[in-house]
N, C-alpha and C positions, 0 to 999 in steps of 0.2 A: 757616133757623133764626132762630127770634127769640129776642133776647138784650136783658134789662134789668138795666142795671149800676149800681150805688153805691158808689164804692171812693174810700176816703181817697187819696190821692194823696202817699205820706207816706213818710219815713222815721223813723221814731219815734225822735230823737233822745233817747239819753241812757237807753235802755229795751233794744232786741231789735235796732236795727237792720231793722228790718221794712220791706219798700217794697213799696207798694200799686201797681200799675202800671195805667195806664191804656189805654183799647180799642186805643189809638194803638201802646199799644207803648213812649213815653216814661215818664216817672217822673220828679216834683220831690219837692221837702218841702215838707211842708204847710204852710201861714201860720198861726201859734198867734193872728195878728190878725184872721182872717177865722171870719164864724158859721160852723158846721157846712156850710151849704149852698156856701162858695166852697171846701171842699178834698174835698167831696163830692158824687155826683149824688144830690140827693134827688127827682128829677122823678118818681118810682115809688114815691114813700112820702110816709105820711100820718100825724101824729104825734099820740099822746094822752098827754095828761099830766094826772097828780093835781090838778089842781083842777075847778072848774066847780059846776054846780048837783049835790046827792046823785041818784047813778044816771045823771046825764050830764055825763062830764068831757068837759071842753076838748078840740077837736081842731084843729088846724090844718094846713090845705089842702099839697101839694105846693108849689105857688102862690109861697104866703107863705113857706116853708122855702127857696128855691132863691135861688145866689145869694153873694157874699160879704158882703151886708147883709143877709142871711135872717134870720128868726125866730132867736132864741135867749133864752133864760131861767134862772132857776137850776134849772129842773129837766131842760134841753136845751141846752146850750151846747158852745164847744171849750175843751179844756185850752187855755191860756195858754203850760200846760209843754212841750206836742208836738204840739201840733194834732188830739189824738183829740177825736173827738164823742163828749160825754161823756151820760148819761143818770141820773139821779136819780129817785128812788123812795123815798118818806120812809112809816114805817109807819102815820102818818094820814094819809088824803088820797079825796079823791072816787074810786068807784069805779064801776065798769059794774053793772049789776041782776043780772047772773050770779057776779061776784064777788066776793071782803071784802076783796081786796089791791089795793091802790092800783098805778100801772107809770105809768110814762114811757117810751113803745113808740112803735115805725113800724109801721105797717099798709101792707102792698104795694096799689099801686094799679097802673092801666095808665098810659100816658103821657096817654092826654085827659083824664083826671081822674077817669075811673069807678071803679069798685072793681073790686081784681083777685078775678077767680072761675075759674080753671080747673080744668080736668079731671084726671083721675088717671089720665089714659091722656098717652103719651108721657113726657119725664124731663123734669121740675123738679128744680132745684137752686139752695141757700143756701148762698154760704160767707163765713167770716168771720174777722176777726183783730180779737182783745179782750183784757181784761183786768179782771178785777172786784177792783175797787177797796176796794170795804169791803162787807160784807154783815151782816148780824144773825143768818139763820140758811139760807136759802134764795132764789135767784132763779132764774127764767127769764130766760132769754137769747136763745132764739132757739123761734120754734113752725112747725107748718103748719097752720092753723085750719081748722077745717069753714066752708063759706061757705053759696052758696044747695044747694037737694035739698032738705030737709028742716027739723024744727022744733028738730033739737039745735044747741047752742051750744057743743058740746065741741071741742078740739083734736084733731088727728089723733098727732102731736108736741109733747111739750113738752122742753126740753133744760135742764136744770136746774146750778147751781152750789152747790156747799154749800158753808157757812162753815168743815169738816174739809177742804175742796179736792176733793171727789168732784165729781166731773164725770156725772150722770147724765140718763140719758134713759129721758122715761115716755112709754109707748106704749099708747093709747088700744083698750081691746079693742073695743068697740062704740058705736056713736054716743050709747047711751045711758048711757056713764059705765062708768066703772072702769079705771083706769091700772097696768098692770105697768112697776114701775122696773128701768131696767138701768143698771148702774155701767159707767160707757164710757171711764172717763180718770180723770187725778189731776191738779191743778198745783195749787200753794202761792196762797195769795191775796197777789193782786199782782202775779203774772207773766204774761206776755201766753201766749196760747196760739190753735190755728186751730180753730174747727169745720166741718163741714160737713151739713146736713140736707138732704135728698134723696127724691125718687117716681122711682122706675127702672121704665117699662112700666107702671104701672099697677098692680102687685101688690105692690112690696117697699121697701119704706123703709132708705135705705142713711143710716147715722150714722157721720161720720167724725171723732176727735180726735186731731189731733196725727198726723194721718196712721193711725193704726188705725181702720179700719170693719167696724161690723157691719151685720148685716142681718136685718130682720125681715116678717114677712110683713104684706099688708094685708086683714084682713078681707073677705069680701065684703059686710057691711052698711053699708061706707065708699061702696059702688060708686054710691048712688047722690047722693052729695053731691060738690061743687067744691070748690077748698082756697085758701085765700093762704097766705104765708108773713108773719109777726110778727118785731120784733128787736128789744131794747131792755134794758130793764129792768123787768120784770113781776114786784114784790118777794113772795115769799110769806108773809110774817109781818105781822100789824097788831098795834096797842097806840093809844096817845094819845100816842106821841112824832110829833113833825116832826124830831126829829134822826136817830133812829136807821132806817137802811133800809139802802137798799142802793144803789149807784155804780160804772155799768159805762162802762167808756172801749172804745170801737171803733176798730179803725186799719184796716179795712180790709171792705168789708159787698160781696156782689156777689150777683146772683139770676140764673137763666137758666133760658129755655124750649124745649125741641126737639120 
């Protein structure tokens, strides 16, 4: 089995008590002095953030995020207060040609640097421990994208947070657009909670929160596209503020392939 891991290393002091454990099997707390990349592996992810030229924001390499001197910014950084990798998403900001919402996200890569694109046969699995911070009205937090197959740009999964605390997940009926929302969980803004997004076999999409999972089925017009998985902060509301967005802290990110 091949297994690619990113996991805070952390016990979230002063919050849930949450401890990230690593492949080892040990577990420390995080360094709130160290960027993102020293209390996490980011060797499998690729990070895009609100700015750059319109239609192509900024990304920067696995590379450059790895590390206790890694990359970090104010729209990528760690809490001070607990060591979460925090991500920022402000409602003006450069965006991709497919969409009008600005994100500060990881895109899964492989470990030499290519882009992750697999299959939707065998189980992929995301799971995470977060906490969204402040929000406007809606964020994505976690996806599994359509990769190469074809010419759509749509997500296969998107996992959604509302500023009422709904915890929902939209589920992509065909490559060519149109999302059925499922209300999948509830937690207060603020409060750390786990999800996990999932391809079980190839046919069924397993969403788990807080330990409740459902299941849903996968098209066969998916069948002929590859997927990654996304995480971050992908804000769904724009205006001409830079203040107001959205602010998601991670204590705990891990991905696996079988």
């Amino acid at each position: 089995m091949m297994r690619f891991k990113a996991l805070a290393t952390a016990t979230v002091a002063g919050l849930v008590g949450t401890i990230a454990v690593l492949s080892t099997g040990s577990a420390a707390a995080a360094d709130p002095n160290k960027a993102p990349g020293g209390n996490f592996d980011l060797s499998v992810w690729q990070l895009q953030e609100p700015v750059g030229s319109p239609g192509s924001p900024t990304t920067i390499s696995s590379s450059r995020l790895q590390g206790a001197n890694g990359f970090q910014d104010s729209y990528f950084y760690t809490d001070t207060r607990d060591g979460a990798m925090t991500f920022w998403a402000p409602e003006k900001g450069v965006t991709t040609p497919n969409s009008k919402y600005a994100r500060s996200e990881l895109r899964e890569m492989n470990r030499n640097g290519s882009a992750a694109d697999w299959s939707l046969s065998g189980n992929h699995r995301m799971n995470a421990t977060l906490r969204v911070v402040s929000v406007t009205s809606n964020v994505c937090v976690g996806q599994i994208h359509l990769g190469s197959g074809g010419s759509s740009t749509k997500p296969l999964v998107e996992l959604y947070y509302r500023a009422n605390g709904d915890i929902v997940a939209g589920i992509e009926n065909s490559p060519a657009g149109g999302q059925t929302p499922h209300t999948v969980g509830h937690v207060p803004l603020g409060k750390t909670w786990t999800y996990s997004i999932a391809v079980s076999g190839g046919r069924t999409i397993e969403v788990t929160v807080n330990g409740s999972t459902t299941h849903y089925p996968i098209p066969t017009s998916f069948d002929p596209y590859k997927q990654y998985f996304k995480a971050g902060s992908y804000n769904q509301s724009s205006s001409d503020s830079t203040t107001k967005g959205a602010r998601v802290a991670f204590y705990g990110l891990t991905v696996s392939h079988s």
